[in-house]
C-alpha positions as CSV (number, residue, x, y, z in Angstrom):
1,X,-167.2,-118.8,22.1
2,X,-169.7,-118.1,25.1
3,X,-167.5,-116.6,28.3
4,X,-168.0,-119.4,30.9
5,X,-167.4,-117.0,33.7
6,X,-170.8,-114.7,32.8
7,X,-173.9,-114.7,35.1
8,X,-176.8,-117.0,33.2
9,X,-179.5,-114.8,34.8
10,X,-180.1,-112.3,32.5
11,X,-182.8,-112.9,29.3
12,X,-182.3,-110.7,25.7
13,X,-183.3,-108.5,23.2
14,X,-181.5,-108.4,20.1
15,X,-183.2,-105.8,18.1
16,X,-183.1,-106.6,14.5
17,X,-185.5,-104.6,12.4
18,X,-185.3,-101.0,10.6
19,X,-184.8,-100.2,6.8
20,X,-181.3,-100.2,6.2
21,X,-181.4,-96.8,4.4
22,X,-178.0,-95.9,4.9
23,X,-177.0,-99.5,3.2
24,X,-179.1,-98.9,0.1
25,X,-181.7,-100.8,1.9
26,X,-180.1,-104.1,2.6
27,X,-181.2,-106.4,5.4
28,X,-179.0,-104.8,8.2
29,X,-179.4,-108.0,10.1
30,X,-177.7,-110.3,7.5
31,X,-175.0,-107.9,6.3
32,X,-171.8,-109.9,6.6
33,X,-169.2,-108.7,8.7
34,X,-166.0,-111.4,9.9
35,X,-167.3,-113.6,8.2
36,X,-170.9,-113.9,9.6
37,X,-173.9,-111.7,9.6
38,X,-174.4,-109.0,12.3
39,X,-177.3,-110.9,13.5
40,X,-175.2,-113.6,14.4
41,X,-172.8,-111.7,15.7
42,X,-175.1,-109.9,18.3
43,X,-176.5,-113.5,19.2
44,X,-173.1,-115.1,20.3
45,X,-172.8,-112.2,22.3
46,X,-175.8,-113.6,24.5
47,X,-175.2,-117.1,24.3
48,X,-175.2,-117.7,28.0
49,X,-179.0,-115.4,27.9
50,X,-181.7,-117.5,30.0
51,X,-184.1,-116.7,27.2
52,X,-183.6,-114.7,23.8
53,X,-186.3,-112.9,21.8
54,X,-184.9,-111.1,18.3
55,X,-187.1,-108.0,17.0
56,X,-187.0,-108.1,13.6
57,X,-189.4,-109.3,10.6
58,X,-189.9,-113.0,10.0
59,X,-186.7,-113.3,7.4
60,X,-184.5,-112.9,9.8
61,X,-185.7,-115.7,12.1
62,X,-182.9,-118.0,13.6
63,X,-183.7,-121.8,14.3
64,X,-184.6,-121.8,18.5
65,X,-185.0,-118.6,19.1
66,X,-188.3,-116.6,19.8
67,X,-188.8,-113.5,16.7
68,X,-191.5,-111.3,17.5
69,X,-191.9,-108.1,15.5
70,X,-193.8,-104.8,16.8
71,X,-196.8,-103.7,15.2
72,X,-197.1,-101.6,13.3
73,X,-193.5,-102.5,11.7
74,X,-191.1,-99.8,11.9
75,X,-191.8,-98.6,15.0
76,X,-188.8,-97.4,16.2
77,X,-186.2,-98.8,18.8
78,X,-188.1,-98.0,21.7
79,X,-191.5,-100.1,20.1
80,X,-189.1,-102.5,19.6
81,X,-187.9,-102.7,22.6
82,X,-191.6,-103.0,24.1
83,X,-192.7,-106.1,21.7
84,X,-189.3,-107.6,23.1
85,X,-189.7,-107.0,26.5
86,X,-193.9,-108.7,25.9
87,X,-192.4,-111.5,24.2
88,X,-190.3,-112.2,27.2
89,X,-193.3,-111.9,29.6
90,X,-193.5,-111.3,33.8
91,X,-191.1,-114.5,34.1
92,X,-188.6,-112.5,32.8
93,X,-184.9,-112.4,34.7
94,X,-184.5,-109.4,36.9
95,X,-181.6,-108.1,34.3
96,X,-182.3,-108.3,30.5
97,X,-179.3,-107.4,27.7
98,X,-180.6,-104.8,24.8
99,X,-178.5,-105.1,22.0
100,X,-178.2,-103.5,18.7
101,X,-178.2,-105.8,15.8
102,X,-175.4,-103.9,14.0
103,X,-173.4,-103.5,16.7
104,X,-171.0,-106.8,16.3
105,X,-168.5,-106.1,19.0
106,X,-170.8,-105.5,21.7
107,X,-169.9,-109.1,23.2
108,X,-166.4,-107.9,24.8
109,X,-168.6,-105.1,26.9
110,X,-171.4,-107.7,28.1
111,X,-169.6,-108.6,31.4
112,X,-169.2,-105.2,32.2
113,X,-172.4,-104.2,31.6
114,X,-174.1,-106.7,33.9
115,X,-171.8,-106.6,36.5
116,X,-172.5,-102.8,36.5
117,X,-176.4,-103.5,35.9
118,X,-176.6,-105.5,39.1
119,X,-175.4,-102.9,41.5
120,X,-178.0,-102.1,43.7
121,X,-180.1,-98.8,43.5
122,X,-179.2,-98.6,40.0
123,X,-181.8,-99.7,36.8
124,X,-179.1,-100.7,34.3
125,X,-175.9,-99.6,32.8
126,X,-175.6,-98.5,29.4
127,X,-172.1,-98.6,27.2
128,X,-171.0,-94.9,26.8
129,X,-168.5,-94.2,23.9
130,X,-165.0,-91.7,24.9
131,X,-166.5,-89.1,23.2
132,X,-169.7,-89.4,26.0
133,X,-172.2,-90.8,23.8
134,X,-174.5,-93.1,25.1
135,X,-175.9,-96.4,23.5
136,X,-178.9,-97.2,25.0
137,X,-178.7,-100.2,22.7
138,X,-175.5,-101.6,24.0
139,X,-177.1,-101.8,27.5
140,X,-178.3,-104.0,29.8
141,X,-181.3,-102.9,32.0
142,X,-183.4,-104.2,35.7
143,X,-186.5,-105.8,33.8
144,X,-188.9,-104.2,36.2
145,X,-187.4,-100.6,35.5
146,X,-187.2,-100.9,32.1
147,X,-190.6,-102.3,31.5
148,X,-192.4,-99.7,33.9
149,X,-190.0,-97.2,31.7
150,X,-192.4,-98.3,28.4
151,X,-195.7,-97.8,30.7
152,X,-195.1,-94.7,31.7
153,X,-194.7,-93.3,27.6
154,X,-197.7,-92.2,26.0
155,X,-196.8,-94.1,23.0
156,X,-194.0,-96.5,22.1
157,X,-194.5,-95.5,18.0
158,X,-191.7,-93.4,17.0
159,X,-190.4,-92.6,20.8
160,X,-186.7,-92.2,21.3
161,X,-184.3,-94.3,23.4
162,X,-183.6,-91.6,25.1
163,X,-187.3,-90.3,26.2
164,X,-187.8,-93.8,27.3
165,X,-184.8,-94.2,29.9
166,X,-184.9,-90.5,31.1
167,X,-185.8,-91.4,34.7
168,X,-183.8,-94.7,35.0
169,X,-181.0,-94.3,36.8
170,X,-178.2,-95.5,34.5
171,X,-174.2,-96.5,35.0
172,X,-172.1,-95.2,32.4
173,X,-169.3,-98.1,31.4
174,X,-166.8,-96.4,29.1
175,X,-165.9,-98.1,25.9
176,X,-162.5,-98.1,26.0
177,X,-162.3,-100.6,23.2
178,X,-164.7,-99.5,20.6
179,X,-167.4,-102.4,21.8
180,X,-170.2,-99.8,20.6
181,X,-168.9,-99.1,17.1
182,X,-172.0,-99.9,14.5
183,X,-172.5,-100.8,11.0
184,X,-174.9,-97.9,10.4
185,X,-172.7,-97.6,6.4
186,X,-170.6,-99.4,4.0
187,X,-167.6,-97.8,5.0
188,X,-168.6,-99.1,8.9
189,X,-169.2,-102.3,7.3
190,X,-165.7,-102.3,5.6
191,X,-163.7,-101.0,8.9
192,X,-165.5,-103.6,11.4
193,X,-164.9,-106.1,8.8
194,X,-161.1,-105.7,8.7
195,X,-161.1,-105.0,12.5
196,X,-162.9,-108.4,13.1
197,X,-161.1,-110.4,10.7
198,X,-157.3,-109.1,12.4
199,X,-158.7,-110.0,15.9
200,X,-159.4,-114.0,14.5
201,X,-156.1,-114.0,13.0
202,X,-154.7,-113.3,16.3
203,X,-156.8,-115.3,18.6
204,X,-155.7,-118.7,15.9
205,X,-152.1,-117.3,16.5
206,X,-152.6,-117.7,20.2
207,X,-154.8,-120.7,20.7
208,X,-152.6,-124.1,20.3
């Protein structure tokens, strides 16, 4: 269920493409974990998004929302990220979520994110793991900054996440509930999926 209590202007990219490799090459998108895809996940998280675009190929299109994909396919995050941010054009909100497809948890660290995003003199806030590793795909970014971020690379083919934000000035939010924790294997697949499952038991054992 959508948190009534989060800002609605903010617009979305849910980045849904790659090749699965580490899965055998299954759709990462549609890999079902608590009972619904990670896709899906990732979209409830950004319910309350002005505007949505997923990244991904064509198959993994959801009814009213915009799918672009960047071309060439397999571009890497960061091309991504640009194709996305096109999609959403210069209307765009002045804060835009980046999420991770495979990242089903991500929802519980959105409201923390903006909040942090929106401070002024920063460019975003990205979720940072205890250990101290970033997820630039768990983050939610100033539009402008971002976008003048993928002008100022050479090329968006291949580039990394973290070439691309090196001169944004970024909040770290800690994850002190493993928000940030991926499907990027089975055995992620099968400890999210238990994870998930135990927190619905226990929200039915406290709704009426």
């Amino acid at each position: 269920m959508p948190d009534p209590a989060l800002p609605t202007s903010f617009d979305a990219v849910v980045l849904a493409g790659g090749r699965g490799s580490r899965l055998g090459g299954s759709s990462k998108p549609e890999v079902v974990v608590g009972g619904r895809a990670l896709l899906d996940h990732a979209l409830d998280a950004v319910t309350d998004a002005a505007r949505t675009v997923i990244v991904g190929p064509p198959s993994v299109a959801r009814p009213g929302v915009r799918t672009v994909l960047e071309d060439p396919p397999d571009g890497g995050p960061v091309a991504g990220l640009a194709a996305g941010l096109a999609a959403l054009g210069s209307s765009s909100c002045e804060l835009v979520a980046v999420l991770a497809c495979d990242v089903p948890r991500a929802g519980g660290a959105l409201r923390a994110l903006l909040d942090a995003a929106a401070v002024d003199g920063v460019d975003g806030a990205r979720l940072v793991s205890t250990e101290g590793r970033p997820q630039h795909l768990v983050a939610v970014y100033r539009s402008s900054a971002l976008a003048a971020a993928v002008e100022r690379l050479t090329t968006v083919q291949g580039a990394s996440m973290r070439a691309l934000v090196s001169e944004l000035v970024l909040v770290d939010v800690l994850d002190v509930d493993d928000s940030g924790a991926d499907a990027d294997t089975w055995a992620d697949v099968e400890r999210l999926d238990a994870l998930l499952s135990r927190e619905a038991t226990a929200t039915e054992r406290i709704e009426p």
